[in-house]
N, C-alpha and C positions, 0 to 999 in steps of 0.2 A: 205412476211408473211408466216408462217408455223402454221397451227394446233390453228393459233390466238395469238402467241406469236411472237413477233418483233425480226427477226433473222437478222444481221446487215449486214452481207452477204451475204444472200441474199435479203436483200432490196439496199446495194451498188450496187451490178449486176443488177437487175432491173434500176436503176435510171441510169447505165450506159447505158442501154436499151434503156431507156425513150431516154436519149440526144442525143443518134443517132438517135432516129426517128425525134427528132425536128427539125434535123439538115439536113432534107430529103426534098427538094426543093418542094417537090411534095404532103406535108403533109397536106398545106391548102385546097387542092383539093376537101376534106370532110371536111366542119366546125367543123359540131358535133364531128368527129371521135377527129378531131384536139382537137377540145375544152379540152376533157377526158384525151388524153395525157397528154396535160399544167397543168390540174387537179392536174392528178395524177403526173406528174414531180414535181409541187412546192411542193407537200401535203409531198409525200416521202423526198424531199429536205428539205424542215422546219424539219423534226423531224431528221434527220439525223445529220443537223447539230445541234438540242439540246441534242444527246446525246453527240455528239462530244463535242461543250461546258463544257457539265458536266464532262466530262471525264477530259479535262482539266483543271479544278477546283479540281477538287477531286485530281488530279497527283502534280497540286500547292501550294494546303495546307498541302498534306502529307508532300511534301518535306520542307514547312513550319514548320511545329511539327517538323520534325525532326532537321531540324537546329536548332531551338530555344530552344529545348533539350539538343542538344550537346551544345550551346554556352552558355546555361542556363539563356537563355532570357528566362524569365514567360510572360511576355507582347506579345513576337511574339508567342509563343504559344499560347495562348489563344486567342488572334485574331483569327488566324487557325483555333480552335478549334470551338469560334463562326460561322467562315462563314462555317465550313462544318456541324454545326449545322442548319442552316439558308437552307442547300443545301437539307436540308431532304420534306421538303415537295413537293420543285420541282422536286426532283426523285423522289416521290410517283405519283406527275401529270403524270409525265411522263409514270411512268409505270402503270397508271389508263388508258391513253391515248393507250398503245400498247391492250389493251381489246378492244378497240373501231374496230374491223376487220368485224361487220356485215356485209351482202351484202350493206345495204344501211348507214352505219353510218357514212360515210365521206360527205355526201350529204346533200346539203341548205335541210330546212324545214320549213312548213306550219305550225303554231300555230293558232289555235282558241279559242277562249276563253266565253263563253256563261252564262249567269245569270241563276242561277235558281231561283225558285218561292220565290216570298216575293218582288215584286215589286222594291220601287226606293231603298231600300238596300240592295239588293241580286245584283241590277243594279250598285249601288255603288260600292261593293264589286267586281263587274267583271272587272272595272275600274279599280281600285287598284292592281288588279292580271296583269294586262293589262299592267300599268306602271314599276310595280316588273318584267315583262321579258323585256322589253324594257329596263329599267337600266341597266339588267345584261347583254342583250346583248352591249348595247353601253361600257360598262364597258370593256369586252372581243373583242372591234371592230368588231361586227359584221357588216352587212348592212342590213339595213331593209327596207322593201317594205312593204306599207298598201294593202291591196285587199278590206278588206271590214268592212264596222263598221256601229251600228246603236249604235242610241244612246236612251237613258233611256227617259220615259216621262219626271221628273222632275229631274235627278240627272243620272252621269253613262253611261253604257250601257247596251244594251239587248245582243247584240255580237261583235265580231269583230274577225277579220282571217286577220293576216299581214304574211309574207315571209322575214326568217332569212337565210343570206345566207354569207359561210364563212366554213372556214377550220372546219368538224365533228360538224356542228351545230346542225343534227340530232340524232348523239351519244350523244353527251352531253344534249340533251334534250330530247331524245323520253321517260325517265322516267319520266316528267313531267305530264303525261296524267292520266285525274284521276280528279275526285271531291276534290276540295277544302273548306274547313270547316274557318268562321270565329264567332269568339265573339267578343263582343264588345257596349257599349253603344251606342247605337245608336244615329247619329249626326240628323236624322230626325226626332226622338219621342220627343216631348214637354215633357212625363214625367221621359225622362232619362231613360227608361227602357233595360236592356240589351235583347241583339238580336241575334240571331244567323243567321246567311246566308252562301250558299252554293252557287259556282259556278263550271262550268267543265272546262277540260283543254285539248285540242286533240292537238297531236303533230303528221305531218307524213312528210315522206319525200320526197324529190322534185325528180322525176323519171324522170332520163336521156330518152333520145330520143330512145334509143338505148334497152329498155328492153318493149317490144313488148305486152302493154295493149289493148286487143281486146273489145271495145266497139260498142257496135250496137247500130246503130241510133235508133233504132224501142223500143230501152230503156230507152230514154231522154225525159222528158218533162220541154222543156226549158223556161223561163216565164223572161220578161223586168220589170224591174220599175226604179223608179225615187229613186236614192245615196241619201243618210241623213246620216250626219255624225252628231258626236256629236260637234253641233258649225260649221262643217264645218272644226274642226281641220284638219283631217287627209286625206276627201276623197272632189272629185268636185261633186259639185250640178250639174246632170248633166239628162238626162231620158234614159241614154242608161247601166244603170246594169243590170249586169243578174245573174239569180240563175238557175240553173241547178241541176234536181231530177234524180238521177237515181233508174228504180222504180223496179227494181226488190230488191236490196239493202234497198233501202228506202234513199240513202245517196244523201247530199243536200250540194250543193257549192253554195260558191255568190261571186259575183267583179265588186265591180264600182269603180276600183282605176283609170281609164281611162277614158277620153271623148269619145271616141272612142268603140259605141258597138262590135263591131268589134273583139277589142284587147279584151274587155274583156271576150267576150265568148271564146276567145284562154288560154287565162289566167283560165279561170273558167275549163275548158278542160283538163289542165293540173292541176289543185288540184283534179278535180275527177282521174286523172289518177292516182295519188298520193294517194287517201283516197280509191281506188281498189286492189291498187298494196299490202298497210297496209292492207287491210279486207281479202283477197287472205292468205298475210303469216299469219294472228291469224285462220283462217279458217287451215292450216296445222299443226299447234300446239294448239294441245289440252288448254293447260294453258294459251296459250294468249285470248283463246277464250273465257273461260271463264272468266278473266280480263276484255274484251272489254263486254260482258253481264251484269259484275257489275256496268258497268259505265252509262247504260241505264236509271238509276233514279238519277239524282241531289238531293240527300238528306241523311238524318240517315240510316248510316251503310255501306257504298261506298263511305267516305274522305281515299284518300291517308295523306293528312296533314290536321293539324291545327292550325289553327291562332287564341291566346288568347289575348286580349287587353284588358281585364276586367272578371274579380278583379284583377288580375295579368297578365305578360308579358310572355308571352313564344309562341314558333312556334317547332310542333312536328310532328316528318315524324312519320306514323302509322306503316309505312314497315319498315323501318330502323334504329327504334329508335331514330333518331338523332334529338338532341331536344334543343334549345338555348332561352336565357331569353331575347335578343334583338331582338324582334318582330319589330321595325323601322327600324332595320340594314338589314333582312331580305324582308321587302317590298321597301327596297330601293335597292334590287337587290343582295344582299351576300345572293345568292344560291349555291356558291361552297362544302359546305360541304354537304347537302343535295344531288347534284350531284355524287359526288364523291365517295358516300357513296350507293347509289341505285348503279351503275354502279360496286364498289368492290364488290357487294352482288348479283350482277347479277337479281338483280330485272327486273321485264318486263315491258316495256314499254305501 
């Protein structure tokens, strides 16, 4: 990478890099170090070979037009003409994807997702946000890990924090974070009445071993309870969760996705390293900081988007304009142009 722009040159030399160190008897010696290699070997290796791909497409339609030109086949031209029509939005991915060079944008990420006020429909609504990343991760193969869920008195949840993890799952998502706005008649009120509900959305990313978060014990006040999921879906009934405050911050992790208390205060360990490492970089950038201060009240005037289901359909990003009238297609996980569109515009995460 150069300057944030995808130079194929020197990401070939690099990956030639990389396959000599895999190829070094001695390289499992350190896991972690190993791990980062294999990382970055496939991560560089997938997009290398999708620009290659494209290139090859692009070298076989032209030479497509052109035959079907000279032979004055309109049929083989047009074909051509469609697949390299067809070929435009995957080279835009693509070259959405060579922006993705933050320190941490190729790295699994921690999603949480929390209710604000208005009880079992603002709890409903957290649910529904909750579902919407999950489709669109399974949709994009992600793999998904729960940590933590509670669930709503009568409907929903209060929160839930799951772990997506997979090629730039934190690029493609850390502009997710941000209060989310919906309408909609509400499925609770006997008298029909529309509602509005507000939930939040934290995205950060999952911090290799190897980038040196200094936490002092004498900061933690670590507290146990008893996993409650909602139903019992996602997490085990079990007395060993933990949440973890760190109090100079004020920031609060939790994980009972294990029986094992154990495991999950290692696990919770690592999302505060992860929600430190984020509060460190908006603490160095003025703009992000003040992004993360708006997001401190769940309510009017701090939605990044909104969700209309009544009187009419539509889902609209506040930042980036981007606004569609299939509000179902959107909670069923068709988040890419919303993505795609925070990340050309450089929006903050």
């Amino acid at each position: 990478m150069s300057g944030g722009v995808f130079d194929i040159d020197v990401s070939t030399a690099r990956l030639q890099e990389l396959e000599t160190q895999v190829q070094d008897p001695t390289l499992w010696d350190k896991p972690e170090a190993a791990q980062a290699i294999m990382r970055e070997r496939d991560q560089l290796k997938s997009t290398l070979d999708q620009f290659q791909s494209l290139e090859n497409q692009l070298t076989d339609n032209v030479e497509l037009i052109e035959m079907g030109e000279a032979e004055g086949d309109e049929e083989l031209t047009a074909e051509a003409e469609t697949q390299l029509a067809a070929m435009a939005r995957q080279v835009e991915r693509v070259r959405l994807e060579s922006l993705l060079s933050g320190e941490a944008d190729g790295n699994d990420c921690y999603v949480e997702i929390h209710a604000g006020a208005g009880g079992t429909e603002a709890q409903d609504w957290a649910d529904m946000l909750m579902r919407m990343y999950v489709r669109w991760a399974e949709a994009h193969s992600y793999k998904l890990e729960w940590l933590e869920e509670s669930g709503g008195e009568e409907a929903g949840i209060k929160s839930a924090t799951f772990k997506v993890s997979g090629h730039r799952a934190y690029g493609w998502l850390k502009t997710e974070s941000g209060v989310h706005r919906l309408v909609r008649i509400s499925p609770y009120d006997s008298a029909d009445r529309r509602h509005t509900s507000f939930a939040s959305v934290g995205v950060y990313p999952v911090i290799d071993d190897n980038i040196d978060i200094v936490i002092d014990p004498s900061d933690l006040r670590i507290d146990t309870y008893r996993a409650s999921g909602a139903g019992g879906q996602h997490v085990n009934k079990t007395e060993s969760a933990i949440r973890i405050t760190h109090i100079p911050t004020n920031i609060v992790v939790q994980c009972q996705s294990d029986r094992s208390q154990h495991r999950n205060k290692a696990t919770a360990m690592n999302m505060l390293k992860a929600r430190l490492y984020e509060y460190e970089m908006r603490k160095r950038d003025a703009e992000k900081q003040a992004i993360n201060a708006a997001k401190t009240e769940i309510g009017w005037g701090h939605q990044i988007r909104s969700y209309v289901l009544h009187p009419y359909q539509m889902v609209k990003d506040l930042r980036t304009g981007v606004e569609k009238g299939n509000a179902q297609g959107v909670l069923d996980g068709d988040l890419d142009d919303y993505l795609e569109a925070a990340l050309s515009m450089g929006v903050s995460g």
